[in-house]
VEXLOGU-275114 format. One record per residue: x, y, z of N, C-alpha, C, O in turn; residue number from 0; chain. Coordinates in Angstrom, 1 decimal, always signed. Layout:
N
{n_X:X	n_Y:Y	n_Z:Z	ca_X:X	ca_Y:Y	ca_Z:Z	c_X:X	c_Y:Y	c_Z:Z	o_X:X	o_Y:Y	o_Z:Z	i:NUM	ch:A}
...
//
This chain:
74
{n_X:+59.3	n_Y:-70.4	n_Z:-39.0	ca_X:+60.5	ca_Y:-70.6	ca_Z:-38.2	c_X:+61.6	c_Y:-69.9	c_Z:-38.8	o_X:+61.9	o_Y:-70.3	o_Z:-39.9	i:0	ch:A}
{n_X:+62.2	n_Y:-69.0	n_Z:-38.5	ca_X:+63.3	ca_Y:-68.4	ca_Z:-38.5	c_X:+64.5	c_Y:-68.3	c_Z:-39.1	o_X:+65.1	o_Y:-67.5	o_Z:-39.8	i:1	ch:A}
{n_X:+64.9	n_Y:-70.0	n_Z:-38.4	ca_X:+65.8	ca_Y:-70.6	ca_Z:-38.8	c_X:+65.9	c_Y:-71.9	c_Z:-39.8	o_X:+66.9	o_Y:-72.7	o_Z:-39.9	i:2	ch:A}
{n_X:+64.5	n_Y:-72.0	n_Z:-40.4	ca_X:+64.6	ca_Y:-73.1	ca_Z:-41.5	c_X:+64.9	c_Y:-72.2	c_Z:-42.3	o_X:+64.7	o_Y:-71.1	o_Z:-42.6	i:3	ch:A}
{n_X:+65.8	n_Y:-73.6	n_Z:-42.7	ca_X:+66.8	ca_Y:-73.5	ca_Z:-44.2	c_X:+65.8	c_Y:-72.9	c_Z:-45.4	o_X:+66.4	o_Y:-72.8	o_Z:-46.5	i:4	ch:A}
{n_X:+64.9	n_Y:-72.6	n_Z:-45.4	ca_X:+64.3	ca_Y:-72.4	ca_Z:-46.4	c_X:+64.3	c_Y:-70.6	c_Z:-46.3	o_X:+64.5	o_Y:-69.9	o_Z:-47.3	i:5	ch:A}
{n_X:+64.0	n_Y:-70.1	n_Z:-44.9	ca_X:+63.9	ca_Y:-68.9	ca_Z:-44.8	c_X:+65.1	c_Y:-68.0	c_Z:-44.6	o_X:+65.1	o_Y:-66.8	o_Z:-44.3	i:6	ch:A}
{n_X:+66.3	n_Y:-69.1	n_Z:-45.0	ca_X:+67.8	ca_Y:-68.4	ca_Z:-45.3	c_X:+68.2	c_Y:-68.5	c_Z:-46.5	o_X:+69.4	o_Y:-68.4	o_Z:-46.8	i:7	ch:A}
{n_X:+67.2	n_Y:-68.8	n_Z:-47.7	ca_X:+67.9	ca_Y:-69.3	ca_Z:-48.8	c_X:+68.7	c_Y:-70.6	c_Z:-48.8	o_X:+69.8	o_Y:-70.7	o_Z:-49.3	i:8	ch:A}
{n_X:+67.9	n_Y:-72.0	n_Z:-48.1	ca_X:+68.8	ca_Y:-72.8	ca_Z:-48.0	c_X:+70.5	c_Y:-72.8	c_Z:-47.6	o_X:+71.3	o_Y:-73.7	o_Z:-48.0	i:9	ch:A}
{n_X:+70.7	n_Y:-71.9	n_Z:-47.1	ca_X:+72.4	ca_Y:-71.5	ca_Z:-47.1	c_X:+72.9	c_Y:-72.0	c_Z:-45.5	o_X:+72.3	o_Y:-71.8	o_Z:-44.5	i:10	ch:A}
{n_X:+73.7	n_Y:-72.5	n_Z:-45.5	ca_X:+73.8	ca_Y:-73.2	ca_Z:-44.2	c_X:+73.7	c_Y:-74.4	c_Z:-44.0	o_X:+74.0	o_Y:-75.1	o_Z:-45.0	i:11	ch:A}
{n_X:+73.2	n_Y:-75.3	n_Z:-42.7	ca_X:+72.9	ca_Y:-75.9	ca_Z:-42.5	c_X:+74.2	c_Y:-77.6	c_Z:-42.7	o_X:+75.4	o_Y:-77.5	o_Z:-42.6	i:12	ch:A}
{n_X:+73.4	n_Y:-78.8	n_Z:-43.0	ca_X:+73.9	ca_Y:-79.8	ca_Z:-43.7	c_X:+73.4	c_Y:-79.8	c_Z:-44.9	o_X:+72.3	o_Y:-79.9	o_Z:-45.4	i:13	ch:A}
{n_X:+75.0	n_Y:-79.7	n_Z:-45.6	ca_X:+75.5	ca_Y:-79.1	ca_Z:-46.8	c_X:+74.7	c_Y:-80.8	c_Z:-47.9	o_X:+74.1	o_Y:-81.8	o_Z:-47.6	i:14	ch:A}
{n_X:+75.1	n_Y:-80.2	n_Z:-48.9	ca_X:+74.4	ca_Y:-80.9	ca_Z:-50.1	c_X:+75.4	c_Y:-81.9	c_Z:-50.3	o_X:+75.2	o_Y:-83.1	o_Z:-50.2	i:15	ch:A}
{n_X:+76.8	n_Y:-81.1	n_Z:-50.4	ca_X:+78.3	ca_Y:-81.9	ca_Z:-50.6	c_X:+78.1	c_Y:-83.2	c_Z:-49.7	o_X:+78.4	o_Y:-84.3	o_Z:-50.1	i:16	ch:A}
{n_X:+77.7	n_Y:-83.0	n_Z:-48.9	ca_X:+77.6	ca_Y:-84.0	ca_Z:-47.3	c_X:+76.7	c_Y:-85.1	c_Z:-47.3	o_X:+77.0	o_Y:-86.1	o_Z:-46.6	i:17	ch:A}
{n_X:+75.5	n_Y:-84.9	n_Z:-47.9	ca_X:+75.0	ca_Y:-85.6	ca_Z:-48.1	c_X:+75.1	c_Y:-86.2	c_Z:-49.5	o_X:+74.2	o_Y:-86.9	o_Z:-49.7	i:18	ch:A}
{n_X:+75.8	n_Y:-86.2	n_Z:-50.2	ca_X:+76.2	ca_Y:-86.6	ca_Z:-52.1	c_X:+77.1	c_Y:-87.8	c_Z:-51.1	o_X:+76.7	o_Y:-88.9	o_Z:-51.0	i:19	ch:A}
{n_X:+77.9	n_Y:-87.4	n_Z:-50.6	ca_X:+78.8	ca_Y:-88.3	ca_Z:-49.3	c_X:+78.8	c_Y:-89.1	c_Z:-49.5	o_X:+79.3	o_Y:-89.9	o_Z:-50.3	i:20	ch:A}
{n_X:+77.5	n_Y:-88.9	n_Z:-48.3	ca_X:+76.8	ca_Y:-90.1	ca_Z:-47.0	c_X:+76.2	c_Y:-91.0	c_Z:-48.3	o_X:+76.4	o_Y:-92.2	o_Z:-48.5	i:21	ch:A}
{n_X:+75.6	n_Y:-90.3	n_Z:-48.9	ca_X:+74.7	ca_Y:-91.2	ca_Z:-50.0	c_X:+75.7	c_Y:-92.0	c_Z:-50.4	o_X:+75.8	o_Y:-93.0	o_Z:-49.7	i:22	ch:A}
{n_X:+76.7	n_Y:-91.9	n_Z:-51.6	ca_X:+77.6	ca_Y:-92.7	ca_Z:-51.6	c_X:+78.5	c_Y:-93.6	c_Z:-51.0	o_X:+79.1	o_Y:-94.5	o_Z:-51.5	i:23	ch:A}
{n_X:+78.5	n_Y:-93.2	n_Z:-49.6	ca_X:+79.2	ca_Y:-94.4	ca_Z:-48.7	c_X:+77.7	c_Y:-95.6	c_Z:-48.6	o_X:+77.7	o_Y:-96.9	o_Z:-48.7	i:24	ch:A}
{n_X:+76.9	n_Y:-94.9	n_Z:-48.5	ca_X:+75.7	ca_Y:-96.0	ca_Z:-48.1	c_X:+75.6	c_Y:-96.9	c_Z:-48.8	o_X:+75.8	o_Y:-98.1	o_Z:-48.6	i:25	ch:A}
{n_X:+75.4	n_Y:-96.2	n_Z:-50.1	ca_X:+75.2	ca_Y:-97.1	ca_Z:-51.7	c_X:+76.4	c_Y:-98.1	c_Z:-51.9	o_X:+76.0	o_Y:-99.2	o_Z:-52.3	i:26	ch:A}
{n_X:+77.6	n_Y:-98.0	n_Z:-51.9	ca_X:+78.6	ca_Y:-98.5	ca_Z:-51.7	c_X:+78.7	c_Y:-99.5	c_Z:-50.6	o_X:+79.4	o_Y:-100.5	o_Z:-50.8	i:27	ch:A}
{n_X:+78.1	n_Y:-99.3	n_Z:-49.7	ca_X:+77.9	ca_Y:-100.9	ca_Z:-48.5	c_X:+76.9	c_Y:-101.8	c_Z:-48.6	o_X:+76.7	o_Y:-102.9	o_Z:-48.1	i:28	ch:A}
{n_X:+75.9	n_Y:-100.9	n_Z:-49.7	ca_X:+74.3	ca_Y:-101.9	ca_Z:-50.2	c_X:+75.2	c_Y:-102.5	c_Z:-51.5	o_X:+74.9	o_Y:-103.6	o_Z:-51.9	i:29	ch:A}
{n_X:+76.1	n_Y:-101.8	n_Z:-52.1	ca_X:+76.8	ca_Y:-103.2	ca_Z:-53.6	c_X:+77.5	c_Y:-104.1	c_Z:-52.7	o_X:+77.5	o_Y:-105.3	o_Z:-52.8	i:30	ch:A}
{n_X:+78.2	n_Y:-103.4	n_Z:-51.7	ca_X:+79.1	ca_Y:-105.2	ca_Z:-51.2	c_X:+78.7	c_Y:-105.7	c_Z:-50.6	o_X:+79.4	o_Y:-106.4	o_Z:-50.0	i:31	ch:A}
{n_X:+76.7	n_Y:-105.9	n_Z:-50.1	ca_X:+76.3	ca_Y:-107.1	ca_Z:-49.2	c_X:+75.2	c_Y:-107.4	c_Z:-50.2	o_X:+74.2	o_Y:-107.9	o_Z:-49.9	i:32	ch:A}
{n_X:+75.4	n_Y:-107.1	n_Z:-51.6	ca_X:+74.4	ca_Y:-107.1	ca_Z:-52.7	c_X:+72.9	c_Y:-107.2	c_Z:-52.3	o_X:+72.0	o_Y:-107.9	o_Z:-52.5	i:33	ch:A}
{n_X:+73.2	n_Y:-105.9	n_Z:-51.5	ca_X:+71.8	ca_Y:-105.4	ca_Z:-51.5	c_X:+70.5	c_Y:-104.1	c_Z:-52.2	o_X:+70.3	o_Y:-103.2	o_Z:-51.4	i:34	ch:A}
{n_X:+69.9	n_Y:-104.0	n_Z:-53.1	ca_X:+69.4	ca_Y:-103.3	ca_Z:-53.6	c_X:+69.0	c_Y:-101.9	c_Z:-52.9	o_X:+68.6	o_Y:-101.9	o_Z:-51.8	i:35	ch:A}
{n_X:+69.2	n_Y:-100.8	n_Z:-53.5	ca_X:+68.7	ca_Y:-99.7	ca_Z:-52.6	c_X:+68.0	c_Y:-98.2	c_Z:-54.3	o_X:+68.5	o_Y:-97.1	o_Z:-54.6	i:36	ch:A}
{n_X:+67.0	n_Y:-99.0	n_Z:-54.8	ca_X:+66.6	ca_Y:-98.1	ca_Z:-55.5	c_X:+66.3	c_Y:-96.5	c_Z:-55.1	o_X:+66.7	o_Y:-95.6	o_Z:-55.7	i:37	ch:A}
{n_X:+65.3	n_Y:-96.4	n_Z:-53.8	ca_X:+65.3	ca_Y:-95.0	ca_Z:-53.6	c_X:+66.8	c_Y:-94.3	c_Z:-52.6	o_X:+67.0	o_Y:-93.2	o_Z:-52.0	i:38	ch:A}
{n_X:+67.4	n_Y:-95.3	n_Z:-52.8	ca_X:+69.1	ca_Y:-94.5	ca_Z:-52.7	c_X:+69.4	c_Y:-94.0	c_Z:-53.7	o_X:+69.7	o_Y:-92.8	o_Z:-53.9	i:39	ch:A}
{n_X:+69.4	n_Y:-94.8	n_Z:-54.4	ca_X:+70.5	ca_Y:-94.3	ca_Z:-56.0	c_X:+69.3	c_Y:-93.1	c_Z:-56.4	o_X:+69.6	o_Y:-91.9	o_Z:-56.8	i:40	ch:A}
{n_X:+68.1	n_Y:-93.4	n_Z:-56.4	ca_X:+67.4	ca_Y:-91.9	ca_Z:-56.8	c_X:+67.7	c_Y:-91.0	c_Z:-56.1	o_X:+67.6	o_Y:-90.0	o_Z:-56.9	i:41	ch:A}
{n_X:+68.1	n_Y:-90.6	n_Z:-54.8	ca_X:+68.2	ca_Y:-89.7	ca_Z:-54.1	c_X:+69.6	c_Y:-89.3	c_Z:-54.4	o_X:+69.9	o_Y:-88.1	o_Z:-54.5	i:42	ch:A}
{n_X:+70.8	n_Y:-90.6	n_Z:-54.7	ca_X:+72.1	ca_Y:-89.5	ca_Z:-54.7	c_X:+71.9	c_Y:-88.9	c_Z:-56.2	o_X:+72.4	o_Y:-87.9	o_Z:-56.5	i:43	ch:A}
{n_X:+71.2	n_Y:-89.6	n_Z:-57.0	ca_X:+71.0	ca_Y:-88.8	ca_Z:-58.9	c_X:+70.5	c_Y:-87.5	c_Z:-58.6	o_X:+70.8	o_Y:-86.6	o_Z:-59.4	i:44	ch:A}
{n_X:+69.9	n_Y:-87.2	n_Z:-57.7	ca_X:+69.3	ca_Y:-86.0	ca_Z:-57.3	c_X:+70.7	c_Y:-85.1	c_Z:-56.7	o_X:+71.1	o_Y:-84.0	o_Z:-57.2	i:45	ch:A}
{n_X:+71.3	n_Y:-85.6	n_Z:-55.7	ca_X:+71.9	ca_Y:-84.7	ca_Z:-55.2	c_X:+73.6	c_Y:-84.7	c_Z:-56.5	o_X:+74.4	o_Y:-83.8	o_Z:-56.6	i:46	ch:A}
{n_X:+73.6	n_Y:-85.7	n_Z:-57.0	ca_X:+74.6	ca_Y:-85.4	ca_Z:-58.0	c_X:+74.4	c_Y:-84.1	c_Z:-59.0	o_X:+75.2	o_Y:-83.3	o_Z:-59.5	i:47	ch:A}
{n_X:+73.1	n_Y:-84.2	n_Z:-59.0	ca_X:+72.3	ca_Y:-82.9	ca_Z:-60.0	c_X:+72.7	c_Y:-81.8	c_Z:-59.6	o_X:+73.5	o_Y:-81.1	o_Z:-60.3	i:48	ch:A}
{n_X:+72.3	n_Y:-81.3	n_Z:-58.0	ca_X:+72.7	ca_Y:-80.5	ca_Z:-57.5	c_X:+73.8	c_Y:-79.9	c_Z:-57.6	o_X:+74.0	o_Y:-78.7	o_Z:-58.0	i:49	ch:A}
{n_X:+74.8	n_Y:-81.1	n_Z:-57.0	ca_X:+76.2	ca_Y:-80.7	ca_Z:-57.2	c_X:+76.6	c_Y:-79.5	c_Z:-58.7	o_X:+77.0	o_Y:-78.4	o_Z:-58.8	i:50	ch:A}
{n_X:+76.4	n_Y:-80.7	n_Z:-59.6	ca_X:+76.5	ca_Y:-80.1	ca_Z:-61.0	c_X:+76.1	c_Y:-79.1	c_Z:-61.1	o_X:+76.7	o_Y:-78.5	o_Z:-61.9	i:51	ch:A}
{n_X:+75.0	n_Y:-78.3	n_Z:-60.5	ca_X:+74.7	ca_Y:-76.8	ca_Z:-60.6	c_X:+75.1	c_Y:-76.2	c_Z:-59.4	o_X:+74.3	o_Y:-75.5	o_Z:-58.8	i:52	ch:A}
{n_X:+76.8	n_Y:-76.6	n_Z:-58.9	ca_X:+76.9	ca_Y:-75.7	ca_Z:-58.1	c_X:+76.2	c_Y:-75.6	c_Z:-56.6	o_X:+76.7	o_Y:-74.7	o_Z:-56.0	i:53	ch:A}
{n_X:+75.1	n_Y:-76.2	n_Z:-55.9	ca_X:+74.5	ca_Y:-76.6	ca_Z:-54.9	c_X:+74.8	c_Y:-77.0	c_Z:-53.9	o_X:+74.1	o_Y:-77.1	o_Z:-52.9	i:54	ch:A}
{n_X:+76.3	n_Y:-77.4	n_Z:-54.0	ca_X:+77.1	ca_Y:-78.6	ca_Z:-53.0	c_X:+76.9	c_Y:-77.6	c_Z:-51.6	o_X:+76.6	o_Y:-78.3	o_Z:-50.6	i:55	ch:A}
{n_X:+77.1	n_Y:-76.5	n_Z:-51.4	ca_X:+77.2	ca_Y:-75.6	ca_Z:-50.1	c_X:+75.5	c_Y:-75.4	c_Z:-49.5	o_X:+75.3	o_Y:-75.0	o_Z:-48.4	i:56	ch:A}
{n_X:+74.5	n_Y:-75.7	n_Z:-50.5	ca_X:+73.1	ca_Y:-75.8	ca_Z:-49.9	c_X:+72.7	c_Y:-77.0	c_Z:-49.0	o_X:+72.9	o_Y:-78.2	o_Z:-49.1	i:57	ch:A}
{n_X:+72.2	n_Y:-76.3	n_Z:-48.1	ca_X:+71.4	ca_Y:-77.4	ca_Z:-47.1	c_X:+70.8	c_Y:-78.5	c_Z:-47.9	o_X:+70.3	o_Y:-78.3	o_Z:-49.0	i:58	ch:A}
{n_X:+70.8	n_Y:-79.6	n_Z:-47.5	ca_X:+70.6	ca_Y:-81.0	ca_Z:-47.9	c_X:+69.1	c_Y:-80.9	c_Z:-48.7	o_X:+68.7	o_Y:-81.5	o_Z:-49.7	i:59	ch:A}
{n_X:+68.1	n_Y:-79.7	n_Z:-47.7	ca_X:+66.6	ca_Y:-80.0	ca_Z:-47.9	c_X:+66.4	c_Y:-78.7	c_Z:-49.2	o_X:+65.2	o_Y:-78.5	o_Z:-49.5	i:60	ch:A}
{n_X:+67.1	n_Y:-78.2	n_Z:-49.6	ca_X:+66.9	ca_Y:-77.8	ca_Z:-50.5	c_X:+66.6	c_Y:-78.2	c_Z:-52.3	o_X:+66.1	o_Y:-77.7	o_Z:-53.3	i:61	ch:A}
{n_X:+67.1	n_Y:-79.3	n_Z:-51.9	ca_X:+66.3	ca_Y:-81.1	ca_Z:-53.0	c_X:+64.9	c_Y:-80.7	c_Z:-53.3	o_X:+64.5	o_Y:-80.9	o_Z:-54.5	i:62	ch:A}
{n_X:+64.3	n_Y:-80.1	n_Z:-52.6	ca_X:+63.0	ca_Y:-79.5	ca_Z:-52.6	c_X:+62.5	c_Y:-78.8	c_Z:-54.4	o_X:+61.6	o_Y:-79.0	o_Z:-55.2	i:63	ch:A}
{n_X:+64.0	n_Y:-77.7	n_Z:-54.3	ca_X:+64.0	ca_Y:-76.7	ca_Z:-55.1	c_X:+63.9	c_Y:-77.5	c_Z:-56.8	o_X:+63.4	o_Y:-77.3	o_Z:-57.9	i:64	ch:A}
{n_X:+64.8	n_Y:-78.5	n_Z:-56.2	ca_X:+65.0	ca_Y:-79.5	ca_Z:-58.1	c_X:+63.9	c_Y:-80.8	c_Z:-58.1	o_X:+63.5	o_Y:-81.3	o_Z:-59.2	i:65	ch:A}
{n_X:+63.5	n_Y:-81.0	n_Z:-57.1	ca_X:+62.2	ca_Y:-81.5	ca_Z:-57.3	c_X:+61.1	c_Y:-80.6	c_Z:-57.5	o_X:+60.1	o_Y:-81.4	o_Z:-57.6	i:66	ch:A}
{n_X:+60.7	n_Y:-79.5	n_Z:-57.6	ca_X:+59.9	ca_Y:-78.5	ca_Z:-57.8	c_X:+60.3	c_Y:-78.0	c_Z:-59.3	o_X:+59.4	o_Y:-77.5	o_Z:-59.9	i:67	ch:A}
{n_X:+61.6	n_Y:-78.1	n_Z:-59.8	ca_X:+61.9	ca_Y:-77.4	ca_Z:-60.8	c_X:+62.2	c_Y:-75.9	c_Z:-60.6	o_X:+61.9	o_Y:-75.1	o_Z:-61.5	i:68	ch:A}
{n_X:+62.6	n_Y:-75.5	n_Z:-59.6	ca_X:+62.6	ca_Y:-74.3	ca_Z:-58.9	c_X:+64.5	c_Y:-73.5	c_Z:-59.3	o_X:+64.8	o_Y:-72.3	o_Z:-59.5	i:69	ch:A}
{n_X:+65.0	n_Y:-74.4	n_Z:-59.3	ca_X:+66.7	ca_Y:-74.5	ca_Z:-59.5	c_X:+67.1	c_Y:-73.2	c_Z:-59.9	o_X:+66.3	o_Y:-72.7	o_Z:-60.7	i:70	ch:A}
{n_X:+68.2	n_Y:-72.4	n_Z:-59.7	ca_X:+68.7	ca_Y:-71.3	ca_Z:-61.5	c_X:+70.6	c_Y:-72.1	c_Z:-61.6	o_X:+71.4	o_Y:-72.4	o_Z:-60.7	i:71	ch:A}
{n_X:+70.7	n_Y:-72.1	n_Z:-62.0	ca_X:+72.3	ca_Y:-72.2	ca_Z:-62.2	c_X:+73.0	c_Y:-71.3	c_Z:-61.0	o_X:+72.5	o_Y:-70.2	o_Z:-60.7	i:72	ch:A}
{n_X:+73.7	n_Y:-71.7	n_Z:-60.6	ca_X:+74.6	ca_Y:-70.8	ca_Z:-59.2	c_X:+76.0	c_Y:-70.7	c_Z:-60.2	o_X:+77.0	o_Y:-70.2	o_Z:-59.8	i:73	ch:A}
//
């Protein structure tokens, strides 16, 4: 497919920044009905990673790349 994010260099799409977000508003509504959300907090540790290397402008599914160990510094 053409237009997966993968075959653009992840560039585009919904951004990394965006989902670092959403992840944090979520996680923040699961502490004030003290509700647990372990594979939240793993996913935003992931995209905080991201961020830190610069990633924030990659498509969300690019997560791929740092789960793979694939990453370089941007």
């Amino acid at each position: 497919m053409s237009q997966a994010p993968s075959n653009r260099n992840y560039e585009g799409g919904f951004g990394s920044a965006l989902m670092h977000k959403d992840l944090t508003l979520a996680l923040d509504a699961a502490k004030g009905e003290r509700v647990a959300s372990p594979l939240g907090s793993a996913a935003h540790q992931l995209y905080t990673l991201m961020l830190s290397h610069g990633a924030g402008h990659k498509d969300f599914s690019a997560v791929i790349q740092y789960l793979n160990g694939e990453h370089t510094s941007e």
